[in-house]
Each structure stands twice: as structure tokens, then as C-alpha cells.
C-alpha positions as CSV (number, residue, x, y, z in Angstrom):
1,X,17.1,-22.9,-5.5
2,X,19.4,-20.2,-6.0
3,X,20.4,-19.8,-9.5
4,X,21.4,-16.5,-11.5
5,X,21.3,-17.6,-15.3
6,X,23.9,-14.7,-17.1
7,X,21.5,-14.8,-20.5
8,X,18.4,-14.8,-18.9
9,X,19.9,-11.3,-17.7
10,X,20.9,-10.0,-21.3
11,X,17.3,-10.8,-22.5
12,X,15.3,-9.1,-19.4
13,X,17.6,-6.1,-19.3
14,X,18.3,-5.6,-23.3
15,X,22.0,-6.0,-23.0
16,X,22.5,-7.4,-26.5
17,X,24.7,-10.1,-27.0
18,X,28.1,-8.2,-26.4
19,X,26.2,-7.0,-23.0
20,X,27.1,-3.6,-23.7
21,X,23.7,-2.3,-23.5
22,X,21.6,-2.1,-20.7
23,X,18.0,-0.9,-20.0
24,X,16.8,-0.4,-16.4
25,X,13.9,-2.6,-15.1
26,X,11.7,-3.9,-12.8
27,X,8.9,-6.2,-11.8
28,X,9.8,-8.6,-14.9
29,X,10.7,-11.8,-12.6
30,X,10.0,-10.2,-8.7
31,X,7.1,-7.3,-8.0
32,X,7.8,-5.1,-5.3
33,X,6.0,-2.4,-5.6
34,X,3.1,-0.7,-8.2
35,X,5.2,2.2,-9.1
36,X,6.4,3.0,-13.0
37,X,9.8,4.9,-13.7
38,X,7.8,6.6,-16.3
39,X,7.3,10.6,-15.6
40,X,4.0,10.9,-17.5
41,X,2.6,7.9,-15.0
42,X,-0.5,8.9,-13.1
43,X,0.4,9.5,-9.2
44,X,-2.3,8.2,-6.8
45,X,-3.3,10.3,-3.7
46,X,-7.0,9.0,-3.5
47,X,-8.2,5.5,-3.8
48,X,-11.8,5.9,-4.7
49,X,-10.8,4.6,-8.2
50,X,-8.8,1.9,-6.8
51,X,-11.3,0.5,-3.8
52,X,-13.9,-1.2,-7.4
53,X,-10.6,-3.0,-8.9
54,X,-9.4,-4.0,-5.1
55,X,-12.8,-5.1,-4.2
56,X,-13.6,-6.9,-7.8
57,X,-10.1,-9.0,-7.3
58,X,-11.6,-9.6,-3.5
59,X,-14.9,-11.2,-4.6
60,X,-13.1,-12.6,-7.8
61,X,-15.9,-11.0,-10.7
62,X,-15.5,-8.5,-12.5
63,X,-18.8,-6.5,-12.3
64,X,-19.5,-4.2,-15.7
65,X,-21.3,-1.5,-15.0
66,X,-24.3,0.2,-17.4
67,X,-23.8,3.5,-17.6
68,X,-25.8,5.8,-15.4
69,X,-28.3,6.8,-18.6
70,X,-28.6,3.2,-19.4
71,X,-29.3,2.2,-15.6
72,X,-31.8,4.9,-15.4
73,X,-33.1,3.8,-18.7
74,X,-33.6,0.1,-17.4
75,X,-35.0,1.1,-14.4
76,X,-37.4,3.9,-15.7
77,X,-38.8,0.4,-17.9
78,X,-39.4,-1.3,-14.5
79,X,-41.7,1.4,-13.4
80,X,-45.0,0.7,-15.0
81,X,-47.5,1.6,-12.4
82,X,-46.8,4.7,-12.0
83,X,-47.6,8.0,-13.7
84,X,-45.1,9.6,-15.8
85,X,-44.3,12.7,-13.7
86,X,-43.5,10.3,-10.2
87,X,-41.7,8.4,-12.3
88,X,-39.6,11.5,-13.7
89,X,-39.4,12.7,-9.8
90,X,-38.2,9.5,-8.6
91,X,-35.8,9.1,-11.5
92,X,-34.1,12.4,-11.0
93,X,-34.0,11.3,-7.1
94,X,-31.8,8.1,-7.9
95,X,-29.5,10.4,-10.2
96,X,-28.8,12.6,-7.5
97,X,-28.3,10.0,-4.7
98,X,-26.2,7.3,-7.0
99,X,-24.1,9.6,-9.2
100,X,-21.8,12.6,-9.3
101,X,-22.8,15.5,-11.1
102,X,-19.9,15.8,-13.5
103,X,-18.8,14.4,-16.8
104,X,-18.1,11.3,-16.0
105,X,-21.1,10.2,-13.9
106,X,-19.5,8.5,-11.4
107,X,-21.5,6.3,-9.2
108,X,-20.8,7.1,-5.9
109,X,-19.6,4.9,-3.1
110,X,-22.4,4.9,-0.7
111,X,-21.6,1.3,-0.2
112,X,-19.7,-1.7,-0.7
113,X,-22.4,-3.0,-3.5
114,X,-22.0,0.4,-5.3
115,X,-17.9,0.3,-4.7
116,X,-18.1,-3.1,-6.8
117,X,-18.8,-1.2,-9.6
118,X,-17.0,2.0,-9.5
119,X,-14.8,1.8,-12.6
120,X,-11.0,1.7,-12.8
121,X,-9.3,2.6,-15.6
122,X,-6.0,4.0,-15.1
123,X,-3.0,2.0,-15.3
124,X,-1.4,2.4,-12.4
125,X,-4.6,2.4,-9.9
126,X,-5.0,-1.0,-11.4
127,X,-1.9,-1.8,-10.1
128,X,-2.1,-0.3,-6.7
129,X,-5.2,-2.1,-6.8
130,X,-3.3,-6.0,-7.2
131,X,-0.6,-4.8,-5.1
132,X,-2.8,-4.4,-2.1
133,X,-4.5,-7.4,-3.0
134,X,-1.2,-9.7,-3.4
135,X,0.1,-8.2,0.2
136,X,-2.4,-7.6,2.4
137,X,-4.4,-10.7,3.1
138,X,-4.8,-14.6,1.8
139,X,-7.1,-14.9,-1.6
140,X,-9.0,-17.4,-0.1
141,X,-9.8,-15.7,3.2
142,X,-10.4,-12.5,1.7
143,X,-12.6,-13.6,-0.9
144,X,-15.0,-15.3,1.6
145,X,-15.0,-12.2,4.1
146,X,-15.8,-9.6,1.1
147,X,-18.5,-11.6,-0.3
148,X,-20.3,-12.1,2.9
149,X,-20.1,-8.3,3.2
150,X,-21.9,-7.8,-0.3
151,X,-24.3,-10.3,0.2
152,X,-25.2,-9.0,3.6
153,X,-25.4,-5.5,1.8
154,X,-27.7,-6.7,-0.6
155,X,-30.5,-8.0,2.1
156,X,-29.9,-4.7,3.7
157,X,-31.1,-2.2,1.1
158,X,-33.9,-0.2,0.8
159,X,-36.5,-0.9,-2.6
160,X,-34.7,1.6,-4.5
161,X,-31.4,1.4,-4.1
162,X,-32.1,-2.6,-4.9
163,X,-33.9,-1.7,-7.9
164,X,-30.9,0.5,-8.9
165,X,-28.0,-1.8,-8.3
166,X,-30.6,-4.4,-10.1
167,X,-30.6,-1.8,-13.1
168,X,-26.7,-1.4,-12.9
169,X,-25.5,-4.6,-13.4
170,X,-24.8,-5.4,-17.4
171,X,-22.7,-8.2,-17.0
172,X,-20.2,-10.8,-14.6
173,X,-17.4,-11.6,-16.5
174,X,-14.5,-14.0,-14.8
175,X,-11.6,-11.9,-13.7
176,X,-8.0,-12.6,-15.6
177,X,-5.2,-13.9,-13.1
178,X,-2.5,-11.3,-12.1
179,X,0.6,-12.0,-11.7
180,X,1.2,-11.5,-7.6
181,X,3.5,-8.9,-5.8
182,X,6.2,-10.1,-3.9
183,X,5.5,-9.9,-0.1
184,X,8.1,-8.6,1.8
185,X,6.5,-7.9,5.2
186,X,4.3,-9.7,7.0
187,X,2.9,-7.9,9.9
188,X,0.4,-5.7,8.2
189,X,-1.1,-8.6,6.9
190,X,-1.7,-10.1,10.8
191,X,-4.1,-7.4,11.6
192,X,-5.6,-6.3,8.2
193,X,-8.6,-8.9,8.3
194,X,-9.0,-8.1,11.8
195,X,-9.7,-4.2,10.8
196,X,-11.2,-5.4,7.7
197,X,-14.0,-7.5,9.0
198,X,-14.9,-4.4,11.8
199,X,-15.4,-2.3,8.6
200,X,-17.6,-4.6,6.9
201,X,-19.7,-5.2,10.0
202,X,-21.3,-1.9,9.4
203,X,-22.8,-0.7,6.5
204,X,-21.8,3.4,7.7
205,X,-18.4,2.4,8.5
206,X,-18.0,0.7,5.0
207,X,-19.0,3.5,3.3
208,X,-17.4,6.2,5.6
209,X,-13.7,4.4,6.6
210,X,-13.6,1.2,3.3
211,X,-11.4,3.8,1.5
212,X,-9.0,5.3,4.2
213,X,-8.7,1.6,5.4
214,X,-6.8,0.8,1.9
215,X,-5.2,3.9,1.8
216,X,-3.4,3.8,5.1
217,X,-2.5,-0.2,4.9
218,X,-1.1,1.1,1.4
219,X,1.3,3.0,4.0
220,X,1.4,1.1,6.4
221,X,2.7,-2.2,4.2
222,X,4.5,0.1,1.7
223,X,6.3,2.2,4.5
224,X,7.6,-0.8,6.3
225,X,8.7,-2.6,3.2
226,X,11.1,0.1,2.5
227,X,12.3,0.1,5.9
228,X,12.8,-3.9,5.5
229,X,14.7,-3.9,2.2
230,X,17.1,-0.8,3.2
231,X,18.4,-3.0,6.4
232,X,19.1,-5.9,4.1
233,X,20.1,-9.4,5.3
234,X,19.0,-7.8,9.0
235,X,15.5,-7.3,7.7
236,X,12.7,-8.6,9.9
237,X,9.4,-9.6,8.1
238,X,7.5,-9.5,11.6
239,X,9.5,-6.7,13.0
240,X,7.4,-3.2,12.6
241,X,10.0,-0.7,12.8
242,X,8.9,2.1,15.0
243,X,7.9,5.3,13.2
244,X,6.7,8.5,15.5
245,X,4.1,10.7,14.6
246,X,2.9,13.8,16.2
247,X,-0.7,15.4,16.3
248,X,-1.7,18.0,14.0
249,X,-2.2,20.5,16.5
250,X,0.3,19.9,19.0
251,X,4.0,22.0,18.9
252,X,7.0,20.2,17.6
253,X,11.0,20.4,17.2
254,X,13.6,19.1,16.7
255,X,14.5,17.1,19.7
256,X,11.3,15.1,19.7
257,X,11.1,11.6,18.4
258,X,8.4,12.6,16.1
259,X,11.1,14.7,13.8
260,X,14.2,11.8,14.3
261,X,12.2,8.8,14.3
262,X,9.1,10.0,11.6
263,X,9.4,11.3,8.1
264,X,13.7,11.8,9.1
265,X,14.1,7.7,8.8
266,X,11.5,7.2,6.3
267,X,12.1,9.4,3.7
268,X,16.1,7.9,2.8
269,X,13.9,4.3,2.5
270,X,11.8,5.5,0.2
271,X,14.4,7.3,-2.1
272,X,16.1,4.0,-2.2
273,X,12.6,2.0,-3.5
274,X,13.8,1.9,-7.5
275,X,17.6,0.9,-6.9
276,X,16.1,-2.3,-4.4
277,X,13.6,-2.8,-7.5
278,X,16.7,-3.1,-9.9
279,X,18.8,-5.1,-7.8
280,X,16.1,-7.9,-6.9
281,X,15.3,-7.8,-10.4
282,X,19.3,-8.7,-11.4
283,X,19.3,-11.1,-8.5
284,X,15.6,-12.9,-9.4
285,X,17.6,-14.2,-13.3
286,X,16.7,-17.5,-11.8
287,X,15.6,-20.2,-14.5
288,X,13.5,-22.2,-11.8
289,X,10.9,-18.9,-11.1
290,X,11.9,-19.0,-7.5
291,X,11.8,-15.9,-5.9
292,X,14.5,-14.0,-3.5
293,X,14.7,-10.7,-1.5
294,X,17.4,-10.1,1.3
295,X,15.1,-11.7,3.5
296,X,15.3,-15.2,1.6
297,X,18.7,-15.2,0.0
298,X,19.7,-14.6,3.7
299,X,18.0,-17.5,5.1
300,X,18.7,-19.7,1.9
301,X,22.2,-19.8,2.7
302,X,22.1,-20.2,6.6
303,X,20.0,-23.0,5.3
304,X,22.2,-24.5,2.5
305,X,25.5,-23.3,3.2
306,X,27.2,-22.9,-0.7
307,X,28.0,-19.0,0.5
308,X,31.0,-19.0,-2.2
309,X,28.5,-20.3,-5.1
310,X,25.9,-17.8,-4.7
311,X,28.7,-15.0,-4.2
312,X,30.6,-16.5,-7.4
313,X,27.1,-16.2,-8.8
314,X,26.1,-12.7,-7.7
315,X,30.0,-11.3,-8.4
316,X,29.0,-12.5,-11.9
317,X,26.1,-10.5,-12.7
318,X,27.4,-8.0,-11.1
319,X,30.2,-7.5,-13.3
320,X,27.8,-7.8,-16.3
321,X,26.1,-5.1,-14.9
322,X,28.9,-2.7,-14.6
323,X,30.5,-3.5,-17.7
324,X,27.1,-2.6,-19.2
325,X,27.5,1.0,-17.8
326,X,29.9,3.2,-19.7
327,X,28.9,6.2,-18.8
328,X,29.8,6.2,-15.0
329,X,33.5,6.5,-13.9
330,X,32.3,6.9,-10.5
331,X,31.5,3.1,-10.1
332,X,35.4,2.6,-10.5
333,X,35.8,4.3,-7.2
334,X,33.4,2.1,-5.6
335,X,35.1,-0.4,-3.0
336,X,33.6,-3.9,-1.4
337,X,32.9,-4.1,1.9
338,X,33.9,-7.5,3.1
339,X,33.0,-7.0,6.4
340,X,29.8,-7.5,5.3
341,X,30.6,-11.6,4.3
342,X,31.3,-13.8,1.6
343,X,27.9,-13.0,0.1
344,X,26.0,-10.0,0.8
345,X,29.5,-8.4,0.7
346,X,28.9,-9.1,-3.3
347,X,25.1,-8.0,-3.2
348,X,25.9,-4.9,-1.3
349,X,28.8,-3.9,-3.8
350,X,25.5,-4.9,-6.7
351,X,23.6,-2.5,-5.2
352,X,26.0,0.3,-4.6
353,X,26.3,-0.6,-8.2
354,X,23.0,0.3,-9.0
355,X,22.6,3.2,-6.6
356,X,26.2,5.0,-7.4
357,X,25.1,5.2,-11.8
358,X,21.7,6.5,-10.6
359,X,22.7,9.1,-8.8
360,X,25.7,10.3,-10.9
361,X,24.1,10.3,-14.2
362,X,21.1,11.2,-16.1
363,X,19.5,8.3,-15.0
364,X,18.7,9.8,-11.9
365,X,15.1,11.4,-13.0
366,X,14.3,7.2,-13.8
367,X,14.7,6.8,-10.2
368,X,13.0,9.8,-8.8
369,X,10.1,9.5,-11.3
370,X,9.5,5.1,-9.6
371,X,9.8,7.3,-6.0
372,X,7.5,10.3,-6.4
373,X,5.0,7.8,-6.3
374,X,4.7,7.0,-3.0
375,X,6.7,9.8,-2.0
376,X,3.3,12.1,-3.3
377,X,1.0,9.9,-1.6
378,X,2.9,10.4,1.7
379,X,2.9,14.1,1.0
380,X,-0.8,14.2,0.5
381,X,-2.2,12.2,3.2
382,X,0.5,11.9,6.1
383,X,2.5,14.8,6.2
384,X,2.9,18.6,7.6
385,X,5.0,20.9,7.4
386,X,6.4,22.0,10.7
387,X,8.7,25.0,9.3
388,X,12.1,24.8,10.3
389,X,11.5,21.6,11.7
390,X,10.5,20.3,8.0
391,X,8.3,17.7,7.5
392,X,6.7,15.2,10.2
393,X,4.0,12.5,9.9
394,X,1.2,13.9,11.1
395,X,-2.3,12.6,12.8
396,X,-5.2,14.6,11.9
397,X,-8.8,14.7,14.7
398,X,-10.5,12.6,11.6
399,X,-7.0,10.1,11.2
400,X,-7.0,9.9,15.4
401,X,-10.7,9.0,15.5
402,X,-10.1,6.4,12.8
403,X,-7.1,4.9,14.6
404,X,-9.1,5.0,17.8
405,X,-11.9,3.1,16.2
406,X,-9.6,0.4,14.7
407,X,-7.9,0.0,18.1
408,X,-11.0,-0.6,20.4
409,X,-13.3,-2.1,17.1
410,X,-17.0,-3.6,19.1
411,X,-15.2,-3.3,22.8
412,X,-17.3,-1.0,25.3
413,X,-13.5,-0.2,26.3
414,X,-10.1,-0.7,26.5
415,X,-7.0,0.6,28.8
416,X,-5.4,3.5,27.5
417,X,-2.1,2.0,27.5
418,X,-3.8,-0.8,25.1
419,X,-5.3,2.1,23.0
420,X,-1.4,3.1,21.8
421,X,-0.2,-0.3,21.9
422,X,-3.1,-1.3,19.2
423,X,-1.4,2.0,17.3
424,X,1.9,0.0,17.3
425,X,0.9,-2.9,16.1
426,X,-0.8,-0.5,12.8
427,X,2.6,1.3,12.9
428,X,1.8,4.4,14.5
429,X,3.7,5.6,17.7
430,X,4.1,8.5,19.6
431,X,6.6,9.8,21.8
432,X,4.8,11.3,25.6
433,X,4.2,14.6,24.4
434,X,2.0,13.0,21.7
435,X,0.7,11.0,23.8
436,X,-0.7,13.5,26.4
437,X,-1.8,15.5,23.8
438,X,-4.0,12.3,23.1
439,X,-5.4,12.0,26.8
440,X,-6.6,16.1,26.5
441,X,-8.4,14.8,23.1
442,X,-9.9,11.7,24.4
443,X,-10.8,13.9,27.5
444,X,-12.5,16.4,25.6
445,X,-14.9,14.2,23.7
446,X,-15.6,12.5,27.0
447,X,-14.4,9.6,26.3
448,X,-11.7,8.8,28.9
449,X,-13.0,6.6,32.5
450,X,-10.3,7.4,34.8
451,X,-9.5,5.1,37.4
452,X,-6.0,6.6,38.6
453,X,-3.6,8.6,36.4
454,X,-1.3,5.6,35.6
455,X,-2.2,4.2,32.0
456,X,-3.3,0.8,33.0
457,X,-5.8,2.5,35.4
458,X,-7.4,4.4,32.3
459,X,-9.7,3.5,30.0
460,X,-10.8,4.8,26.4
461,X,-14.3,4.4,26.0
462,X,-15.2,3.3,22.2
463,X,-16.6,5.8,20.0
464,X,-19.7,5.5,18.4
């Protein structure tokens, strides 16, 4: 039930009980997204901190680690029929197999036994970390399909890699429960387990693609959430808004999809992630811990009609809201748009709300500080620069070969017209251009069977 209780809102947001303060925030009553406003806040590019804490939540144990002396320790004890100098040799061989050579030790991922354990103890990895487990897949499901990897990689390994992970493990401890993220779209999650299990079927794919897996689902889920929340009550969990990419080595401009329909209609989403967090957060106040986005306020009041309640509701907080902020004259120029209806007319002018004092006062670093976030990771493992053209998503040889595996998985071949629509359904798509520059790739590694030059009539061979 919709409900939006006026004192719940004072005490979440700090307004005092004139309501003439007001402190911005988010993920109290509705998670969207892992993201802090705070400036200091590590930003994630790499997720080889974040794969342990994903997979720990997966298999539901927390696995503690010895450290790499007291593993080496442990297992030098276990050694006692052999001389001391093999037993030095062999000693030295696990510490440069199993761990980094730096400071911290780290113990490498060479599989998904060894990921268990890689530690994580930044803040907001461990959040990236239950995000991606709240949105991506069922508990249940995942829980089973994770566990039957590790087990299987446990009756796989060699005697000293088993005596090793033996010598690791200090302790199970049960796992505290998170509170879950909120899950706005829903097709990433139809085809995650489906790439998912493919990984875990091998024990060199785990250890070579585990990581980039969680990494580009992170953009894939994250990317098409923003899209979702900036269309509103027109939002489509299932729908995957198309977003064009173009090949690192191919030319570009302007005119091509890959600049209008790429980073060009991504980027405005993502700048708007913190003001969706805020006004969620305002219209989530509800007493009864149900939870609404666009989505479900939408289809809450096709459902159950009351359209002048909720508005009277949402015109409410609202007003608390603006009376709160003093500092903005701007939001007295700001003007409903009743074309929009009786109620998202009212969460529209919220949002504007919101939107309008972050962007005309100091406030504004609080919102670019939630966005850098993802707007860093973007910038770090999707993007090129195309000089005047700016900015475009980009497809490496290593991302394409990675797509191309996900796409055909244990098949001895699929159509190439299947190839790029198995890229659509990860959200990845590519104008022609693109697309032929993918043929003259797939061509050169031998991989294409051509039958005729229509796209039905060729096929992709997998790749090994």
C-alpha cells in the first residue's frame, strides 16, 4: 500500500520538528544503487576485491582466510617426510604460484576456491559486492549453482594446490543478512545464470572471464537502470534500451549511431542517478516497508485507482521538501507540468524539486561525488575517446572475444545474425559499420563458415 507518513520524513531526512532543516539521503528505506555522496569514498574500476565478498554472499559463508605466512606455516607442518631444503623449495613454489609479491600478500585468483577467499575490506566494494548479489540473480538459485562450482573445483585440484587451500582455511563463520537493493530491471537478470553457469563449467574460463563477467553485468544492470528511472512512469523493466557501441579500431563520427545512441544517451542518465536516489527515498516514507519506484507507483494506481490520494500525498511531501530549502529561489520558478496527470504530474514537479537545488547551489558537488562512481567505472573499462567526436562506448579484440564466447557458450556454431542478437539481449548493439567491422574480425581468426553473404547464411564458429 501506498502511504507517505510526513514524520517518518522529518526523522530520515533531519528536518527537525519545524522541518526547516534538511539533510540529503539515500538508501535509508529503498537501495538503488552502491554509490556514497561522500568525495573521500573509494571509486571501483576493478572487481578483484569485490568477486571474494560477491562469491562469499553466493555460497552464503564467510570463509576467513590465514594469512599467507600462517598458511605456509601450516602447511610447511604437514610436510614431514621430506628433507628440509625440498620442503624450503616447494614452499617458496606455493608462494609464488598463490600470492602477490607485494605488501599485502594477496592471494591470487587462479580459481573460484582461491576467489572465496580473497579479502574485501573496503566499504564501498562491499557494497558493490550485495548490490550485484541483490540484482543479478535469485539467492536460492545462485547459491546452489556457485557451490556446485566450488565443490567441483575442489575434486579438480592438483595435491598442492589442495594442500594449500587445506592450509588456508582458519575458519567458516555464518554470513550477517544484508539488507537487499531494490531491483529496478529485470532483463539482466534473464540471462546472467545462463552466462554464469558457462563460466563455471570451466575451471580456465572461471579464472580468466569470473571477474569481467561481474564487471560488465555491473554495467550492464547499472546502465539500464538509469535509463529505466530517467523515462519514469514509461519505464519498462523487461525493455533493454538499445545502446550502440563501436569497435576500438574502427573510424567513427558523428553521424553514426554509435555517437547518438552510445555514451550521448547514457551519460544525461547517469548524471541524474543521486536526484532519482533522493526522490525515491522521499517517496519510500511508507510506515508499511513497502517499496515503490516509477515502475510500481505507476502500476499501483492503474491497479487501485485513488490517483488524487497518492497525488494529495506526494504534493505533501513535496511541499515539506521545498519549504526545507531556503537557500534556492530558483525552485520558485519552477512550474507543474500537468500534462503529465494527476499524479506523476506531482512526482515530476518532486523531482524537478530535487534536481533544480542540486544544480543551483552548493549542493551540486553531493550529487556529482554519488555519480563519479559509476561514471569512473564507465570511463575506465567502456569508453574511448574519439576526439572531436568525444567519448563512445567502445569494444576492445579481448571485450569482442568475450562477448563472442557468451553468445555462442558450448555451441559448435551459431548464425551470425544470432551472434549480434545474443549481444542485444547483453545490451550491446552496433550499427552496420560495426557490424562489418565484426565479420573482417571473425574472418580473420577463421572463424566465419560462409554459406552466402546474407546473415542467416553465416555462421560464427565458437572459439576455443
Amino acid at each position: 500500500m501506498f502511504i507517505l507518513d510526513p514524520e517518518m520524513m522529518k526523522k530520515t531526512f533531519l528536518m527537525g520538528e519545524n522541518g526547516t532543516n534538511f539533510t540529503h539521503k539515500s538508501a535509508q528505506h529503498i537501495k538503488l544503487f552502491p554509490f556514497t555522496a561522500n568525495n573521500t569514498a573509494t571509486i571501483i574500476t576493478s572487481f578483484s576485491a569485490v568477486i571474494g565478498e560477491w562469491l562469499r554472499l553466493a555460497c552464503n559463508q564467510n570463509k576467513v582466510p590465514e594469512s599467507m605466512e600462517a598458511t605456509l606455516s601450516k602447511l610447511a607442518d604437514s610436510m614431514d617426510d621430506i628433507g628440509a631444503y625440498e620442503k624450503e623449495q616447494l614452499l617458496q613454489i606455493a608462494r609464488s604460484i598463490y600470492w602477490d609479491d607485494d605488501e599485502k600478500h594477496s592471494l591470487r585468483p587462479k580459481s573460484i576456491t582461491a576467489m572465496c577467499y580473497i579479502p574485501c575490506d573496503d566499504q564501498t566494494a562491499l557494497k558493490t559486492a550485495q548490490y550485484l548479489y541483490s540484482v543479478l540473480a535469485d539467492s536460492e538459485n545462485l547459491s546452489k549453482v556457485v557451490n556446485q562450482a566450488a565443490e567441483h573445483a575442489i575434486k579438480e585440484v592438483n595435491v598442492l594446490e589442495k594442500a594449500v587451500f587445506e592450509a588456508l582455511q582458519a575458519k567458516i563463520e555464518p554470513l550477517a543478512p544484508i539488507d537487499p537493493y531494490y531491483i529496478v530491471h529485470l532483463a539482466p537478470q534473464k540471462i546472467f545464470m545462463k552466462d554464469l553457469k558457462f563460466i563455471l563449467k570451466n575451471a580456465a574460463r572461471t579464472k580468466e572471464y569470473l571477474v569481467d563477467l561481474l564487471e560488465f553485468y555491473h554495467f550492464f544492470y547499472t546502465s539500464q537502470t538509469c535509463l529505466a528511472l530517467s523515462r519514469f512512469e514509461h519505464g519498462d523493466r523487461y525493455e533493454i534500451v538499445p545502446l550502440y557501441f563501436s569497435l576500438d579500431w574502427e573510424r567513427t563520427n558523428k553521424a553514426r549511431e554509435c555517437y547518438r545512441s552510445g555514451w550521448q544517451q547514457l551519460l544525461p542518465a547517469i548524471k541524474q542517478q543521486f536526484y532519482h536516489a533522493v526522490t525515491l527515498e522521499i517517496l519510500n516514507q511508507n510506515p508499511t516497508g513497502e517499496q515503490f519506484d516509477y515502475i510500481a507507483l505507476r502500476d499501483y494506481v492503474e491497479k487501485a485507482g485513488m490517483e488524487e490520494e497518492v497525488a494529495a500525498q506526494i504534493r505533501c511531501v513535496c511541499d515539506l521538501y521545498r519549504n526545507a530549502i531556503s537557500d534556492c529561489s530558483e525552485l520558485n520558478d519552477l512550474q507543474k507540468n500537468e500534462q503529465l496527470g494527476t499524479v506523476f504530474s506531482e512526482v515530476n514537479y518532486l523531482y524537478e524539486s530535487v534536481r533544480t537545488q542540486f544544480r543551483s547551489t552548493g549542493r551540486g558537488r553531493v550529487s556529482d561525488g554519488y555519480v563519479k562512481h559509476f561514471e569512473t567505472f564507465c570511463h575506465d573499462r567502456f569508453l574511448k575517446s574519439r576526439g572531436a567526436s568525444g567519448l563512445m562506448l567502445n569494444i576492445t579484440e579481448e571485450f569482442l572475444i568475450f562477448l563472442t564466447k557468451l553468445a555462442i557458450h558450448d555451441e559448435e556454431k551459431l548464425s551470425l545474425n544470432e551472434v549480434f542478437r545474443q549481444f542485444e539481449l547483453r545490451g550491446v548493439f552496433l550499427d552496420q559499420p560495426s557490424k562489418d567491422e565484426v565479420v573482417q574480425f571473425y574472418t580473420k581468426l577463421n572463424l566465419i563458415e560462409k554459406k552466402s553473404d546474407s546473415g542467416d547464411a553465416q555462421y560464427v564458429r565458437r572459439i576455443l
